[in-house]
C-alpha positions as CSV (number, residue, x, y, z in Angstrom):
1,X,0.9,0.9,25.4
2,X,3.2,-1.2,23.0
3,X,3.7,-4.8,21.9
4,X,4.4,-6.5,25.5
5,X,7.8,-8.8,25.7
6,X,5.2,-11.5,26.1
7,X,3.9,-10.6,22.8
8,X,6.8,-9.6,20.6
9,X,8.4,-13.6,21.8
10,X,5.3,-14.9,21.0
11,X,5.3,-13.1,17.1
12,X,8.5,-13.9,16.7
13,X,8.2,-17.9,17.8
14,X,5.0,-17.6,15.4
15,X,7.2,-16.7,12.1
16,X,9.9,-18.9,12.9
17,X,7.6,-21.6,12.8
18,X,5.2,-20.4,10.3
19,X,4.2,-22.2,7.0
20,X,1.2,-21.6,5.0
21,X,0.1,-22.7,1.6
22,X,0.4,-19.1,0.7
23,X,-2.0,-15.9,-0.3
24,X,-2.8,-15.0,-3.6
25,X,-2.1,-16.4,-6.9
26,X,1.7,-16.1,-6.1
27,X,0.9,-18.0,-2.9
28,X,2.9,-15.5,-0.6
29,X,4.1,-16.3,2.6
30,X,5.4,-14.1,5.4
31,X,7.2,-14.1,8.2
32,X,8.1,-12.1,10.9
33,X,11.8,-11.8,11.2
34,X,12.4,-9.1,13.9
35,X,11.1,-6.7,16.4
36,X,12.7,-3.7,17.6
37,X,11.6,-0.6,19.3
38,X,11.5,2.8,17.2
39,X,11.4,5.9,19.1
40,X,10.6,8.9,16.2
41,X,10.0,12.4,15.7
42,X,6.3,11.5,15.0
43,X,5.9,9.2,18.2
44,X,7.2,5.9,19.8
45,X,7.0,2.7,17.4
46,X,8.0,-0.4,17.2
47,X,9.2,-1.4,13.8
48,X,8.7,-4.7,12.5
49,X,11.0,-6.4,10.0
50,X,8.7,-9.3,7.7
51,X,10.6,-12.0,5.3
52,X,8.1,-13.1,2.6
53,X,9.1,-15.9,-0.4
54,X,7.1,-13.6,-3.2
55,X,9.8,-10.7,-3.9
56,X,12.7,-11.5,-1.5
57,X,12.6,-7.7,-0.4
58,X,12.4,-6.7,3.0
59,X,9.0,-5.0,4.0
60,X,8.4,-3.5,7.6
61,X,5.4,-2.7,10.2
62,X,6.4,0.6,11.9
63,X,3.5,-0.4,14.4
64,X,2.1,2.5,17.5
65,X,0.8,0.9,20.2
66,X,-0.6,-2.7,20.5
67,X,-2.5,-3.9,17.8
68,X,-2.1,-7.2,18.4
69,X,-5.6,-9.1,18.2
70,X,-7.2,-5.8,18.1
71,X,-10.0,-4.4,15.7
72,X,-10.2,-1.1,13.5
73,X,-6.7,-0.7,13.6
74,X,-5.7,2.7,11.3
75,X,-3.6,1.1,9.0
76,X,-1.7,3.2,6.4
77,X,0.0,1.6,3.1
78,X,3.1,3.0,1.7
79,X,5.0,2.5,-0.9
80,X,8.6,3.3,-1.2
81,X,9.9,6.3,-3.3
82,X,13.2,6.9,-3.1
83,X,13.3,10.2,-4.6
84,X,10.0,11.8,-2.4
85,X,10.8,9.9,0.9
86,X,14.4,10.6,1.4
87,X,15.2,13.3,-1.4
88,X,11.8,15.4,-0.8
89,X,11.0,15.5,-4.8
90,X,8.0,17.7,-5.2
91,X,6.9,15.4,-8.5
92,X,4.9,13.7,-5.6
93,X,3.4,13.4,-2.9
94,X,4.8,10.5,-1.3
95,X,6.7,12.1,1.2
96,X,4.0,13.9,2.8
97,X,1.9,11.0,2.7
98,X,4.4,9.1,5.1
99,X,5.0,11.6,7.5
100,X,1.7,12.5,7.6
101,X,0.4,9.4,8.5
102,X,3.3,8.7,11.1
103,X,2.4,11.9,12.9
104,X,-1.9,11.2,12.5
105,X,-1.1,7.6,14.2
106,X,1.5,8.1,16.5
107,X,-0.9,10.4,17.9
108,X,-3.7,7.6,18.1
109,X,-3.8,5.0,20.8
110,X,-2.7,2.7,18.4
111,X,-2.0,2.0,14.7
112,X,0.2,0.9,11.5
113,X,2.2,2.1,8.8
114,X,3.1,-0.8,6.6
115,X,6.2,0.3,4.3
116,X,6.2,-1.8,1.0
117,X,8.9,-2.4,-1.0
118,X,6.9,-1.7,-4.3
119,X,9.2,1.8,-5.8
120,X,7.5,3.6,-8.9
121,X,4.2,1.5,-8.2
122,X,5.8,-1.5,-8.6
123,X,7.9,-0.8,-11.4
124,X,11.3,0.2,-9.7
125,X,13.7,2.6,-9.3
126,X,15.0,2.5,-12.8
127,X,11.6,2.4,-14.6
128,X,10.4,5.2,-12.9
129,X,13.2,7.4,-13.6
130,X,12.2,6.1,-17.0
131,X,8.6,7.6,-16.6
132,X,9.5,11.0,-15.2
133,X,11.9,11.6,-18.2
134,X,8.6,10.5,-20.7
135,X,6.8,12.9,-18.6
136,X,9.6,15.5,-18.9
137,X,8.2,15.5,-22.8
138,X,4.4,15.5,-21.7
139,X,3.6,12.2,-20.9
140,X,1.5,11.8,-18.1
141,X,2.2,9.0,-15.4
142,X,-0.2,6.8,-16.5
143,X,0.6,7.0,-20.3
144,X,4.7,6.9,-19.4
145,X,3.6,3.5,-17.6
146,X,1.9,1.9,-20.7
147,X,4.7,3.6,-22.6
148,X,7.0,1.3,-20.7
149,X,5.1,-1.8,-21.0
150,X,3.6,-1.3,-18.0
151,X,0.1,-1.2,-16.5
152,X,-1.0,2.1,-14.7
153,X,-0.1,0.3,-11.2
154,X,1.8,-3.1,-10.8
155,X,1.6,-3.6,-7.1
156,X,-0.3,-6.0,-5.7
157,X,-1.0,-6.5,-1.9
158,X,-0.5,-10.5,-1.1
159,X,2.3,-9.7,0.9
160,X,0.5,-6.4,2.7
161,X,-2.5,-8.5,3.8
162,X,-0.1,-11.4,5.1
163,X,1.6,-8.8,6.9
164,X,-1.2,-7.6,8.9
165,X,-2.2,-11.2,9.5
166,X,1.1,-12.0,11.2
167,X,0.6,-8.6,13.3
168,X,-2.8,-11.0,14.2
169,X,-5.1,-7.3,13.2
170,X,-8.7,-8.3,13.2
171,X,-10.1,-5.3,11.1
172,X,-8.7,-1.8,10.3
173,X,-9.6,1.4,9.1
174,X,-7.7,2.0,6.1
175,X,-5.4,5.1,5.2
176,X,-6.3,5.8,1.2
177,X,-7.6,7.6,-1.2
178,X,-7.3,4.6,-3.3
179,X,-10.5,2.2,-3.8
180,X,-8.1,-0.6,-5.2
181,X,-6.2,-0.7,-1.8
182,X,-9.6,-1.7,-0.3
183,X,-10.3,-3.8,-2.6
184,X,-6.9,-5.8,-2.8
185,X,-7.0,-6.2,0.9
186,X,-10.2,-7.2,1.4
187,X,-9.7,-10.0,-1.6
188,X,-6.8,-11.3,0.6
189,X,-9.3,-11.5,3.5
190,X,-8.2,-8.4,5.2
191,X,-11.5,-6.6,6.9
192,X,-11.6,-3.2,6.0
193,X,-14.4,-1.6,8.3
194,X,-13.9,2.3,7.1
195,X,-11.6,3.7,4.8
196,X,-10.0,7.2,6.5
197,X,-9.2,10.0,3.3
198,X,-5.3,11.0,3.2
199,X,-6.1,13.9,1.2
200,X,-2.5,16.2,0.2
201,X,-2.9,19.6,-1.3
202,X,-0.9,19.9,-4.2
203,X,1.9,21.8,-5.1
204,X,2.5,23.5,-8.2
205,X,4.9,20.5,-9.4
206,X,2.8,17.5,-8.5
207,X,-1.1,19.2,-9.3
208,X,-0.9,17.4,-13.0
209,X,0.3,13.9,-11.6
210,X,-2.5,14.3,-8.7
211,X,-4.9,14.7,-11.4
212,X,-3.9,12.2,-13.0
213,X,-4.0,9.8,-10.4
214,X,-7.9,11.0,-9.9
215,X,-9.0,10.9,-13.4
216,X,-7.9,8.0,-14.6
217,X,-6.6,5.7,-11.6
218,X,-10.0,6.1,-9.4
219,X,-8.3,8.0,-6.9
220,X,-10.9,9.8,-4.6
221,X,-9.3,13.1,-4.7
222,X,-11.3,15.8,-6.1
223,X,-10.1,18.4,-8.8
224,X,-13.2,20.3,-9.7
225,X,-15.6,16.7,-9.6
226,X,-13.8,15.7,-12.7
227,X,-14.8,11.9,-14.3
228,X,-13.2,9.3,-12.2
229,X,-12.6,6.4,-14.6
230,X,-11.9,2.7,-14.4
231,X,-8.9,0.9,-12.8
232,X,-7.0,0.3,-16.2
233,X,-7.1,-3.6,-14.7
234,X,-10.8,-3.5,-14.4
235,X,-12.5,-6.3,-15.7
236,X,-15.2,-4.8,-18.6
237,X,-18.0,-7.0,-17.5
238,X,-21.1,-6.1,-19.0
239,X,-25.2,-7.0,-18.5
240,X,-25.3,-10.4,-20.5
241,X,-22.3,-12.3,-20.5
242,X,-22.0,-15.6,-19.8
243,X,-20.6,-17.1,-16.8
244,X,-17.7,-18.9,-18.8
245,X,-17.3,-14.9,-20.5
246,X,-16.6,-13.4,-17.0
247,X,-14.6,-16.1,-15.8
248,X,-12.4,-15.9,-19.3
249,X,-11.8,-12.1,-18.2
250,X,-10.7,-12.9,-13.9
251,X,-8.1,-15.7,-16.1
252,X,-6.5,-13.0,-18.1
């Protein structure tokens, strides 16, 4: 079953008409702009095309089934890579990711794939062909980031939480290995009743940058139960501080 004419008139009437003070300290808002039906090699979609005023990119819902007021939704969250989703680079994993969670949900009764316009972690195409030629020299992703001036991750998910609102999804169980994807969402008010692994053995390119992402981004993925350390944007709040301490850290 997919998004009903009924339906698809009635989300697009909704984001024609839609205004909201916003979501997040950037006070996103999103619309949806158009619906269209997606037959794939991993299934029958519908994709759905979303306007927002944070980023003025263009970030779609390739949605399976209807989902529409519906609860525990599998919701995967992807971000676009140029060079792994349409060249196949082996420096990731990002590739596999997508098509492995196209073919997971289009093989569920129902389900999302939300494709964010966020390239290099949110700090674009440029700056991450920056980072790979830093770790051409032995930097590792995280260190070619802060190398750049960047944090470890610059996305944020204002716009991803607004999207799933529009799509009127009551709860999901999210794609990830990443904690701060659960956390993010559920800040924005997004429900996240069970996060589902999206585990991707490596290959012999990608096993350092893997590791990386496990040791020091808090990704659950385990290489040999090595340390998983904080989310470089981790607040260090510790026993003791005062309550104007912490709320001088959630300013900064």
């Amino acid at each position: 079953m997919t998004l009903l004419p009924m339906t698809i008139r009635e989300l697009l009437d909704e984001g024609l008409k839609h205004e909201c003070d916003g979501y997040g300290r950037h006070h996103v808002c999103v619309r949806i702009a158009a619906i269209a039906d997606l037959p794939s090699r991993f299934g029958s979609f519908q994709v759905v095309a979303f306007y927002n005023n944070r980023d003025d990119k263009e970030h779609a819902a390739f949605v399976h089934g209807d989902v529409v007021d519906a609860e525990n939704v599998p919701v995967r969250l992807h971000s676009e890579c140029l060079t792994g989703d349409v060249i196949g680079s082996l420096r990731c994993d990002c590739r596999d990711q997508l098509e492995s969670a196209l073919q997971k949900i289009g093989q569920m009764d129902k389900g999302i794939v939300l494709y964010m316009r966020q390239e290099g972690r949110g700090i674009g195409l440029i700056n991450k062909i920056r980072a790979y030629g830093l770790q051409d020299y032995g930097f590792d992703t995280v260190e070619a980031n802060v190398a750049l001036g960047f944090r470890d991750d610059e996305r944020e998910y204002s716009v991803a939480a607004h999207m799933l609102d529009s799509l009127r999804v009551k709860s999901v169980h999210l794609m990830t290995n990443n904690p701060r994807k659960v956390a993010e969402l559920t800040k924005h008010g997004i429900v996240v009743t069970e996060r589902i692994p999206h585990i991707i053995p490596p290959n012999r390119y990608n096993r350092f940058y893997l590791e990386t992402k496990a040791v020091k981004s808090g990704h659950l993925i385990d290489f040999n139960e090595k340390e998983h350390l904080l989310e470089q944007d981790d607040r260090p709040i510790v026993e003791g501080m005062s309550e104007d301490q912490v709320a001088a850290l959630e300013n900064v």
